[in-house]
VEXTI-555268 format. One line per 2 residues: number of its first residue (from 1); their letters; for each residue x, y, z of N, C-alpha, C. Coordinates in steps of 0.1 Angstrom, whole numbers, plus 5000, padded with zeros to 4 digits. Layout:
BEGIN
NUM) A) X Y Z X Y Z X Y Z; ... $
END
This chain:
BEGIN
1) XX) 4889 6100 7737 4890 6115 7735 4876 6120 7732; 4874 6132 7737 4860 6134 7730 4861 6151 7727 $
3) XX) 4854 6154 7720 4859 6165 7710 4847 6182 7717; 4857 6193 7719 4851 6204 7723 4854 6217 7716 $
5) XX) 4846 6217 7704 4845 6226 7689 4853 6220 7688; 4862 6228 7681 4876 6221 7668 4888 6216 7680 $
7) XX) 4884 6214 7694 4896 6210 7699 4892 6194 7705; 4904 6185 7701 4901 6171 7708 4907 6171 7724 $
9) XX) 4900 6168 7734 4906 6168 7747 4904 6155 7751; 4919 6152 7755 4921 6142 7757 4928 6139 7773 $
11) XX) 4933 6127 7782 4943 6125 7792 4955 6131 7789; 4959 6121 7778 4969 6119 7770 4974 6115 7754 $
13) XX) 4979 6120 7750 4978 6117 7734 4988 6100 7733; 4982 6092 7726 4980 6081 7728 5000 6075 7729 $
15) XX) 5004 6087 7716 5023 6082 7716 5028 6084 7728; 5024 6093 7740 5028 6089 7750 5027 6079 7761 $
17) XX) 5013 6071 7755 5008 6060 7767 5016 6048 7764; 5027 6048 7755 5038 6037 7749 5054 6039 7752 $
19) XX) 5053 6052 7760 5066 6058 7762 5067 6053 7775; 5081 6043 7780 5085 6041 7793 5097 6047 7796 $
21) XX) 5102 6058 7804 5117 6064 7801 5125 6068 7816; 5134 6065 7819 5145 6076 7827 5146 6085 7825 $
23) XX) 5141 6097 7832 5145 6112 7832 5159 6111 7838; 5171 6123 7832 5181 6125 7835 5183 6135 7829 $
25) XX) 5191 6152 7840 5190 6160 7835 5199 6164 7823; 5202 6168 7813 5208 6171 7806 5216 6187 7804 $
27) XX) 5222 6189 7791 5230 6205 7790 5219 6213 7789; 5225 6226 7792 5213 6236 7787 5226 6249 7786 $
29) XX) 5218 6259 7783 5222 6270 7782 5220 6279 7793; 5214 6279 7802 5212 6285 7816 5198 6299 7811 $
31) XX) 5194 6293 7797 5186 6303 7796 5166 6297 7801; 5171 6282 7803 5157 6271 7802 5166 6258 7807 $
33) XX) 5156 6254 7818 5162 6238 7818 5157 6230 7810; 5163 6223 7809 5163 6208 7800 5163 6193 7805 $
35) XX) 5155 6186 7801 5157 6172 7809 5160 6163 7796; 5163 6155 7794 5164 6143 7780 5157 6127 7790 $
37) XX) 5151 6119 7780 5144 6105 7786 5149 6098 7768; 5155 6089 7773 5156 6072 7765 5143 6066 7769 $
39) XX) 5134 6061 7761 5124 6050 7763 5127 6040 7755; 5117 6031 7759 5111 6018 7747 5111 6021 7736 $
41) XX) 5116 6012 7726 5114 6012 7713 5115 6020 7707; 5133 6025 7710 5135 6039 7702 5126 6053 7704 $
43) XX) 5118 6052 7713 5112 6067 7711 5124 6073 7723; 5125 6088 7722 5133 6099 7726 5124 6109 7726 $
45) XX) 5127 6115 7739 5116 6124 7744 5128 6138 7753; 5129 6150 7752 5133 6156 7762 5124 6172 7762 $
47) XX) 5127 6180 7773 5122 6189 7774 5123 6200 7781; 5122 6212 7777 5126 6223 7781 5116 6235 7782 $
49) XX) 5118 6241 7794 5114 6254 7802 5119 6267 7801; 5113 6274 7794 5117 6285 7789 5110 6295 7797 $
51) XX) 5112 6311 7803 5110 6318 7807 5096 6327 7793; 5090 6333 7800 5078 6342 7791 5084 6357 7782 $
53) XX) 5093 6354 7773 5102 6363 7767 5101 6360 7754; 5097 6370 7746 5096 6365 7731 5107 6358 7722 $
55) XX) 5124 6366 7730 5135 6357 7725 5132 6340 7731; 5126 6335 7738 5126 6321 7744 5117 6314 7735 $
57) XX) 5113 6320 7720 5102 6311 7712 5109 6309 7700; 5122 6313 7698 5133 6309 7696 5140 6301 7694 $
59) XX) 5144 6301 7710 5149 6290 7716 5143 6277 7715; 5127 6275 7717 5117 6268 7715 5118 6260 7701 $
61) XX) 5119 6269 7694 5119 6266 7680 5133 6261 7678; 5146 6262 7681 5159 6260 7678 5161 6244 7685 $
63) XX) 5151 6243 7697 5152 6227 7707 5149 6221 7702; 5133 6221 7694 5128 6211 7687 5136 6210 7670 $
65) XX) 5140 6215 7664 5150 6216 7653 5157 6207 7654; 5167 6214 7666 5178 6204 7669 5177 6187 7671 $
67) XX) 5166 6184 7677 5160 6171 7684 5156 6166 7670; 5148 6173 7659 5143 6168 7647 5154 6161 7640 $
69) XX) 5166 6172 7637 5173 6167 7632 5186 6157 7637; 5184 6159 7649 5192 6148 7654 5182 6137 7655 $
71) XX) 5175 6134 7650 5164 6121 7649 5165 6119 7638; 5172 6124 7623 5168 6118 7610 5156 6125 7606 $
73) XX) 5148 6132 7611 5137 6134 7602 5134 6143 7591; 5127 6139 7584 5126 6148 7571 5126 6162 7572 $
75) XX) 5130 6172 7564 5131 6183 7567 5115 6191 7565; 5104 6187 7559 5095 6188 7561 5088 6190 7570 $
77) XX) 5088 6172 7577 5083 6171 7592 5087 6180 7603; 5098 6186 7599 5106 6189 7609 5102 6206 7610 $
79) XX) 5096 6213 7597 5094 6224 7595 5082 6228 7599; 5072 6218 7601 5057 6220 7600 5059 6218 7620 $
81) XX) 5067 6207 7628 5070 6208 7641 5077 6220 7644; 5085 6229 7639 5092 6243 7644 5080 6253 7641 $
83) XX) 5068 6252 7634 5067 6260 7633 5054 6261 7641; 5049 6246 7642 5032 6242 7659 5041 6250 7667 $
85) XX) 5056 6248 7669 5059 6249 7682 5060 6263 7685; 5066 6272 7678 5065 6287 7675 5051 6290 7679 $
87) XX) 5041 6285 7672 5028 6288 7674 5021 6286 7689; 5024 6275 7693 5014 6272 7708 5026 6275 7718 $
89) XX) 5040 6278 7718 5046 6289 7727 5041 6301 7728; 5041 6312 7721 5035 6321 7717 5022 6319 7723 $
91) XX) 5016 6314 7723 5001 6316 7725 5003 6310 7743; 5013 6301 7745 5011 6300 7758 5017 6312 7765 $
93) XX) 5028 6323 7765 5033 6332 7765 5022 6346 7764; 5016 6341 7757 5004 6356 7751 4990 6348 7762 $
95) XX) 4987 6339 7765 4973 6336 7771 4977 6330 7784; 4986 6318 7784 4993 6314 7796 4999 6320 7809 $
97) XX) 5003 6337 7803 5012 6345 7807 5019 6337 7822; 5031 6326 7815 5038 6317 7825 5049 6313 7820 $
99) XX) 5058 6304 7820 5066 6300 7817 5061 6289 7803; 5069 6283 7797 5065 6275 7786 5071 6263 7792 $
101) XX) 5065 6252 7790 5067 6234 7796 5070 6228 7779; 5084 6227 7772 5084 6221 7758 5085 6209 7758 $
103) XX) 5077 6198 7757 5086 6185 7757 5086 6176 7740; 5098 6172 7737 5092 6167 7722 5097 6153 7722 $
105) XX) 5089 6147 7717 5087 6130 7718 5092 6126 7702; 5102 6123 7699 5108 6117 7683 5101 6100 7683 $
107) XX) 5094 6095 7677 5091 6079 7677 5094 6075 7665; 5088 6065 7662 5092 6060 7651 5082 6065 7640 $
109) XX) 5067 6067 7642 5062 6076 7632 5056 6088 7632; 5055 6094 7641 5054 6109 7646 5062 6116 7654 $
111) XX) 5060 6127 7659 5070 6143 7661 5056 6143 7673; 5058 6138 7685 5045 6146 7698 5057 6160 7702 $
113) XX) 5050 6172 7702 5052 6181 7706 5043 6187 7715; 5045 6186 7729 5038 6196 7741 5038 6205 7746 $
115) XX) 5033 6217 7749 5036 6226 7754 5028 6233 7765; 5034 6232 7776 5025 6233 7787 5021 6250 7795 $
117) XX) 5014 6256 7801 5016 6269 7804 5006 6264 7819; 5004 6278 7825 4998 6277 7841 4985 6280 7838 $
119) XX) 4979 6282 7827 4967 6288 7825 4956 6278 7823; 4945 6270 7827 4943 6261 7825 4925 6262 7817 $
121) XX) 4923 6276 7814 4912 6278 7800 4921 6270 7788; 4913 6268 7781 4917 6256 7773 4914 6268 7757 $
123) XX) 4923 6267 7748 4922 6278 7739 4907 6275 7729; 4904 6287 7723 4894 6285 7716 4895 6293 7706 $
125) XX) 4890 6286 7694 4886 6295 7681 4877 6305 7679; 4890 6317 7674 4882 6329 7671 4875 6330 7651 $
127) XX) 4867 6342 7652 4862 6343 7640 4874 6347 7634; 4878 6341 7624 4889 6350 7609 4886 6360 7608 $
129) XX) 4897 6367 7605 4895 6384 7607 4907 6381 7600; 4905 6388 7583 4918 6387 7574 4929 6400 7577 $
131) XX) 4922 6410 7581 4929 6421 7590 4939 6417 7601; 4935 6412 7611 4940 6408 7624 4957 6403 7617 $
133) XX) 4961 6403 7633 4973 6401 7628 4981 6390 7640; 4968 6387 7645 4966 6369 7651 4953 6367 7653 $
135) XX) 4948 6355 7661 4940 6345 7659 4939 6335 7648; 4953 6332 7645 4953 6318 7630 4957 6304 7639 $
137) XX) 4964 6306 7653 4971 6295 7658 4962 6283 7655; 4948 6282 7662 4944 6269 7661 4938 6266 7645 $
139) XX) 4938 6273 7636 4938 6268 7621 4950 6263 7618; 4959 6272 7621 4977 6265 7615 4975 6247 7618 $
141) XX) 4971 6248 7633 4972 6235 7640 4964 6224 7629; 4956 6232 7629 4944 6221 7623 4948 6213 7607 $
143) XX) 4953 6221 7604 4960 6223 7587 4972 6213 7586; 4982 6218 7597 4997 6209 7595 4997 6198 7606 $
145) XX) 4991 6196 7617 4990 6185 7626 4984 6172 7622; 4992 6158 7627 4981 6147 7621 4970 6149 7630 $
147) XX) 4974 6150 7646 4961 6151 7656 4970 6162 7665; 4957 6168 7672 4964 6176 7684 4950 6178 7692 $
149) XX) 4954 6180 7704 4945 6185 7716 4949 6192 7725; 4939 6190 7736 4944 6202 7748 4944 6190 7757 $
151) XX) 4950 6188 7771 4946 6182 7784 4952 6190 7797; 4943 6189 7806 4946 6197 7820 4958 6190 7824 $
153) XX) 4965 6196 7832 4974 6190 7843 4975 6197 7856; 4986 6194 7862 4980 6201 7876 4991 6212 7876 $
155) XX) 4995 6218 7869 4997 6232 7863 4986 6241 7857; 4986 6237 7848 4972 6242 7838 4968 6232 7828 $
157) XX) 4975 6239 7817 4971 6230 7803 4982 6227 7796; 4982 6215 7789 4988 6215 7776 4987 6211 7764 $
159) XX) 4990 6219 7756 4987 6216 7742 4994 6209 7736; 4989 6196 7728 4997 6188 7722 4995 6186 7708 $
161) XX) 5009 6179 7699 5002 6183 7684 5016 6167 7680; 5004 6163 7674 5018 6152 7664 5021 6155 7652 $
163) XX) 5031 6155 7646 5036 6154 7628 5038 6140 7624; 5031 6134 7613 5033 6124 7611 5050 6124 7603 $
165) XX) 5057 6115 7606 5070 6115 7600 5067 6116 7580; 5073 6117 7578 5070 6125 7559 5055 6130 7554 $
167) XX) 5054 6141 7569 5044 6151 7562 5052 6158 7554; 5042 6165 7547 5048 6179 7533 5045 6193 7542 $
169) XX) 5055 6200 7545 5052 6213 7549 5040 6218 7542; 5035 6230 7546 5027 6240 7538 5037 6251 7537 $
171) XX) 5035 6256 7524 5045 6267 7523 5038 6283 7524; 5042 6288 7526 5031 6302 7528 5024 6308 7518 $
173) XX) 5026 6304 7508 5016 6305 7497 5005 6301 7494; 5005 6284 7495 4996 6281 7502 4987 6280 7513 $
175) XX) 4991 6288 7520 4985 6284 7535 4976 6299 7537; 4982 6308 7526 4975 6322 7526 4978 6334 7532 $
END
C-alpha cells in the first residue's frame, strides 16, 4: 500500500486477498440487488446496489446491520460499520453521482465494508470548517476505522474501511 495524504491506496485490502467464495444471487427487495458469497474460513461476504436516492443510504445502513448482526457481532462494531457505511454512501451519492456498489465482508476479526461508485477521483481532505455542515467524512473514517483506503476499479473507485471486531463505538459527544 502506499499512502496519498491521509488516504492509503491500495489493489486490495488485504481481508479480501483470503476470501475464496461462490457468488449466488440472493432476496432483495426489488429496491437494490443483492448477491450473498460463502468463502473460506467462515468469512461471509454479500452485496448490494442501491440506486443514487437518499432513502437508499438507509437501506445501506439497514444491509450492513442486518449482516452484522446476523454474524454475532458486538453491537459496537456493528455501530461504528452502519455508520462508515452511511458515510462513504453518501459521499459516493454526493461525489460519485452513480449508483452505490455495497459489499460487506463479516471474518473472523474484522467488518471489510466497500463501497464502490463510477467516479474514479479518489476523495480528498478538506480544511475543517466547524460551520460547514459536511466535509467530516474522511475524519469520521480516520477516527472509527482499524484501516481504510481507496482503490480504482474498472468502474471507478472504491472505498474500503475495516472495523476491528470489539471496537468501542464513538459516541457523539465524544467525537464533537
Amino acid at each position: 500500500a502506499r499512502r496519498t495524504g491521509a488516504v492509503a491506496v491500495t489493489d486490495e485490502p488485504k481481508a479480501r486477498a483470503s476470501r475464496q467464495a461462490n457468488v449466488a444471487p440472493s432476496g432483495g427487495d426489488g429496491r437494490g440487488s443483492m448477491t450473498s458469497q460463502a468463502g473460506a474460513g467462515g468469512v461471509e461476504s454479500a452485496t448490494l446496489v442501491v440506486e443514487p436516492d437518499p432513502a437508499a443510504v438507509r437501506q445501506a445502513r439497514s444491509f450492513v446491520q442486518s449482516h452484522c448482526r446476523a454474524a454475532g457481532i458486538d453491537a459496537d462494531a456493528c455501530e461504528n460499520a452502519v455508520l462508515l457505511t452511511s458515510e462513504t454512501v453518501t459521499n459516493a451519492f454526493t461525489h460519485g453521482r452513480s449508483e452505490a456498489r455495497i459489499t460487506v465482508t463479516i471474518g473472523a476479526r474484522a467488518i471489510l465494508v466497500e463501497v464502490g461508485d463510477d467516479n474514479s477521483r479518489h476523495p480528498q481532505r478538506v480544511e475543517q470548517d466547524a460551520d460547514a455542515l459536511d466535509g467530516r467524512g474522511l475524519a469520521i473514517l480516520e477516527i472509527l476505522a482499524g484501516s481504510w483506503g481507496v482503490r480504482d476499479d474498472r468502474y471507478g473507485k472504491v472505498v474500503w474501511f475495516e472495523i476491528l471486531r470489539g471496537s468501542v463505538a464513538v459516541t457523539s459527544s465524544a467525537s464533537g
